[in-house]
FINUNU-196381 format. One record per residue (C-alpha): residue in three letters; chain; x, y, z. Coordinates in steps of 0.001 Angstrom, whole numbers, plus 524288, in hexadecimal, padded with zeros to 5 digits. Example, Ala and Ser with C-alpha at 12.3 -4.5 7.8 and 13.67 -1.06 7.14 Angstrom:
   res   chain      c1      c2      c3
   ALA       A   8300C   7EE6C   81E78
   SER       A   83566   7FBDC   81BE4
! end
This chain:
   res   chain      c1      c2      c3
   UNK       A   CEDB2   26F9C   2D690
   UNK       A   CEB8E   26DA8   2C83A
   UNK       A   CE383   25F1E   2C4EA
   UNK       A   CE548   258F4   2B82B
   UNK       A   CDDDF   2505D   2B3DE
   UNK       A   CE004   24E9A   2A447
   UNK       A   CEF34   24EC2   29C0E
   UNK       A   CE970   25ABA   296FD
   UNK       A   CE925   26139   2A2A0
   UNK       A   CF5BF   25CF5   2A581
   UNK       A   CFBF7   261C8   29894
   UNK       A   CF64F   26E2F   29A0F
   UNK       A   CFB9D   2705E   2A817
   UNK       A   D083D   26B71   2A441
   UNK       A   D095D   275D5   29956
   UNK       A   D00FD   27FC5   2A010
   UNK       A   D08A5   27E96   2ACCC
   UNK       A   D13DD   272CD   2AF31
   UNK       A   D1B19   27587   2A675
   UNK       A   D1ED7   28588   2A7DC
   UNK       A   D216C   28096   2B761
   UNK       A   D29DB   274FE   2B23C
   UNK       A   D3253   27F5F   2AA59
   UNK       A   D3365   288C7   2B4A0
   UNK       A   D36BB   27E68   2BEA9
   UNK       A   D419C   27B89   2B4FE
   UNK       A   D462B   28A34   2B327
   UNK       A   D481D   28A5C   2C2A7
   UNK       A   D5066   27DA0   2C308
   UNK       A   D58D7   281BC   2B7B0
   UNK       A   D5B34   28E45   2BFFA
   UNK       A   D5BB2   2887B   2CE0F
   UNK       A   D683A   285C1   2D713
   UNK       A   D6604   27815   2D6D3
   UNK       A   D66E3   276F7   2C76F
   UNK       A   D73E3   27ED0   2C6C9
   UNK       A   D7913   27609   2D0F5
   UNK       A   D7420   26AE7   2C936
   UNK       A   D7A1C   26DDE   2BB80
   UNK       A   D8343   27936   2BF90
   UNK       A   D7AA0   2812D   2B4D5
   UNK       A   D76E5   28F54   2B84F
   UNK       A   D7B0C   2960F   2C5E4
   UNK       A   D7C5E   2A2A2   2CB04
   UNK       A   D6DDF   2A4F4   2D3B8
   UNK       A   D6783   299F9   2CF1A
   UNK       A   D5B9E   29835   2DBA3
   UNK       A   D56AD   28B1D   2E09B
   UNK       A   D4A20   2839F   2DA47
   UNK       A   D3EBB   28ACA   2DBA7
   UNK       A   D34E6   2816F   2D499
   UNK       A   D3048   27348   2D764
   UNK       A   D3256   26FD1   2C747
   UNK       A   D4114   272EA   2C88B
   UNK       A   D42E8   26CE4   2D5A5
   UNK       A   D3EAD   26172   2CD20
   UNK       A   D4688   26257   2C1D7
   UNK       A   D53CA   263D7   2CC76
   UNK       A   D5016   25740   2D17B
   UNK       A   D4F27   24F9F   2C4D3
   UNK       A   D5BAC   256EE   2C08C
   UNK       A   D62C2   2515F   2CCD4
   UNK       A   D5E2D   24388   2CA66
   UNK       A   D6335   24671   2BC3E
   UNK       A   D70F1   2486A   2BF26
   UNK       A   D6ECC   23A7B   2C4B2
   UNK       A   D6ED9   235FB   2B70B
   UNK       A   D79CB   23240   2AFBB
   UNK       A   D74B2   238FB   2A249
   UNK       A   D6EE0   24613   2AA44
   UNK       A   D64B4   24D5A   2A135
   UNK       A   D638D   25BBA   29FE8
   UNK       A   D5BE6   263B2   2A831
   UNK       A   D52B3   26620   29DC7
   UNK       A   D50EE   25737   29ADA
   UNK       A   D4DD3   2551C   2A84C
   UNK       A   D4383   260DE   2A8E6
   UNK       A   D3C86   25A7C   29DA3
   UNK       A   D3CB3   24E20   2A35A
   UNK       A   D384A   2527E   2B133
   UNK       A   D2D8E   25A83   2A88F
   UNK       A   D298E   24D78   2A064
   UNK       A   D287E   245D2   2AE71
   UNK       A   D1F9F   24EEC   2B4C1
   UNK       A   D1716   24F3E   2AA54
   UNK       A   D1705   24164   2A8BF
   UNK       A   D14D4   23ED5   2B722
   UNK       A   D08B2   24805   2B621
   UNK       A   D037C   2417A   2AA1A
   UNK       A   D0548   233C2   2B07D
   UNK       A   CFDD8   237D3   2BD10
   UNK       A   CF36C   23F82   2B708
   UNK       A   CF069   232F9   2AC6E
   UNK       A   CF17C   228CE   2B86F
   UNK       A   CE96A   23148   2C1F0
   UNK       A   CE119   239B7   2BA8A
   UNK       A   CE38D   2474C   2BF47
   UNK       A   CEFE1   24E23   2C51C
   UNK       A   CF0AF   258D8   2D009
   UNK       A   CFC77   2630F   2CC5F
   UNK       A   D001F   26D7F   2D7F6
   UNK       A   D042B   27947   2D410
   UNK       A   D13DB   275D3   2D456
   UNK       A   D1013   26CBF   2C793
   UNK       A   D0FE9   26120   2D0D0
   UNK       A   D0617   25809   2CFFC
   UNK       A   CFEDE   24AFF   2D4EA
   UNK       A   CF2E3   243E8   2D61C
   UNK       A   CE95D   23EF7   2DEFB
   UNK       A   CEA56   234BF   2E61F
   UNK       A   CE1BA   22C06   2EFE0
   UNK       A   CDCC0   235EC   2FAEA
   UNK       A   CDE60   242EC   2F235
   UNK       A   CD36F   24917   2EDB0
   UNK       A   CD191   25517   2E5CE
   UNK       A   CC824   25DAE   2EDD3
   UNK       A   CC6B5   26981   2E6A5
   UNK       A   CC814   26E7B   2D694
   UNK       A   CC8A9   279E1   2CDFF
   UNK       A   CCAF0   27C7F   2BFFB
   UNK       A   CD440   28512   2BB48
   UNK       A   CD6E0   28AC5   2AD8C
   UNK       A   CE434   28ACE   2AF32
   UNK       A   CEEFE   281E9   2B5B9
   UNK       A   CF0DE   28E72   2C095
   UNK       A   CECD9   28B0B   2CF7D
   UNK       A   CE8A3   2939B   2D862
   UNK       A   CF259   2A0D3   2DF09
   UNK       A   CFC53   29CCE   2D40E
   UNK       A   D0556   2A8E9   2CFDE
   UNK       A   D097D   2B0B3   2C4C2
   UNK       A   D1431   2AEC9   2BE99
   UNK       A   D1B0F   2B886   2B518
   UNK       A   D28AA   2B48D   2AE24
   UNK       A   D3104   2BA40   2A349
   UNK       A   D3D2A   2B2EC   29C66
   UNK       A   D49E0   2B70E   29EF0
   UNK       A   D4B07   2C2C7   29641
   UNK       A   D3D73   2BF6F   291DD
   UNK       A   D33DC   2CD5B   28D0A
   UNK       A   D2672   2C560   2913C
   UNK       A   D2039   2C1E1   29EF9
   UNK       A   D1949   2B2A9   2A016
   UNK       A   D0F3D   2B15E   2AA66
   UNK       A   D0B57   2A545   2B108
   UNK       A   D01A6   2A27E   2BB05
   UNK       A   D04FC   296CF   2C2BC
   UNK       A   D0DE1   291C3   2B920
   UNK       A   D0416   2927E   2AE44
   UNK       A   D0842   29C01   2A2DC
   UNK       A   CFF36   2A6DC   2A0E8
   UNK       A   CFA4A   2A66A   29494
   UNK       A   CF072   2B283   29295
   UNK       A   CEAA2   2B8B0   28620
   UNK       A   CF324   2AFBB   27E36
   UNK       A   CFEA8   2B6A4   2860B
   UNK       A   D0A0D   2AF08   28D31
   UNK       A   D1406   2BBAD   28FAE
   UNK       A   D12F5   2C9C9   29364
   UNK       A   D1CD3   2D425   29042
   UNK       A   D1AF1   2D8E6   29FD4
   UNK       A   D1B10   2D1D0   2ACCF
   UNK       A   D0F81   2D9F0   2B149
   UNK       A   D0888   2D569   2A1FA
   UNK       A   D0C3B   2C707   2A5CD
   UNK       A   D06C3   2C7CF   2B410
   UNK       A   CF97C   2D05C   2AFA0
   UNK       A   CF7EB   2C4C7   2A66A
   UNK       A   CF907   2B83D   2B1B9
   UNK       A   CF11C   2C14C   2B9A0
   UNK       A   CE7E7   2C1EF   2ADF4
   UNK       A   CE886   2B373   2AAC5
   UNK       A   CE5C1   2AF4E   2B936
   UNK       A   CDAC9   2B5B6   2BB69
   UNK       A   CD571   2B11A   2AD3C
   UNK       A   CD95D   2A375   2B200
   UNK       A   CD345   2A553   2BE85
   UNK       A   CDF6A   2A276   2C503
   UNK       A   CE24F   2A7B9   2D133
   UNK       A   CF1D5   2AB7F   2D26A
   UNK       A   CF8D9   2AF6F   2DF59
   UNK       A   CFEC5   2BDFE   2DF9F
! end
């Protein structure tokens, strides 16, 4: 687990990290079953949720269409985003540090925890994460991201190959010092 300690270190995991899993957790809900049986929007082979963010954003959409005035899905994604980070801002202020798993939840000690062991990392990556490589729909470049964290190497963010954009995460790991999983 990641421990914060400071609103800096917050706002720089929130950019770093949160944030890119907040977006793809809503990409998955916006093309899941249970949002096209929700709105009647999209169709054809649309899979169940894979992700814990858009498993979230279905249930605030159900208690949504509760409402007589029911916002947009993207109003309710902002607001769901604005929450969380409030929460974490709130707890981390009131309690000092905060303890985030590598789903993006997070918590904070309380009477009989203890924190037995530390280590420092350079970058918000834990231990046997994985590469990721992705390309846009009819996108020309490859993005690489090692457990959720956009490779940035050399200045460079995309690759014009798959096998460029993976030699680079490999690259970036090991100058990281992270260890990644296959």
């Amino acid at each position: 687990m990641f421990k914060l300690s400071s609103y800096p270190e917050l706002m720089n995991y929130w950019i770093d990290v949160r944030q890119n899993r907040f977006r793809d957790g809503f990409a998955n809900y916006l093309h899941s079953a249970e949002f096209v049986s929700l709105t009647g929007v999209g169709g054809g082979s649309a899979g169940h949720l894979t992700h814990g963010d858009a498993s979230m954003l279905h249930c605030a959409s159900l208690a949504e269409t509760m409402k007589d005035s029911p916002r947009s899905v993207v109003e309710i994604a902002c607001d769901v985003g604005d929450r969380l980070l409030r929460g974490m801002t709130r707890v981390l202020f009131e309690k000092g540090s905060i303890y985030i798993n590598k789903e993006g939840g997070y918590f904070c000690l309380v009477p009989g925890m203890e924190e037995v062991a530390t280590d420092t990392v350079k970058e918000f990556v834990l231990p046997g994460q994985r590469i990721a490589l992705k390309q846009w729909p009819n996108g020309k470049h490859w993005y690489a991201y090692v457990g959720g964290v956009h490779v940035i190497r050399n200045g460079e963010s995309k690759w014009s190959s798959k096998a460029m954009a993976q030699l680079n995460a490999e690259k970036w790991a090991k100058e990281n010092h992270v260890k990644v999983e296959g």
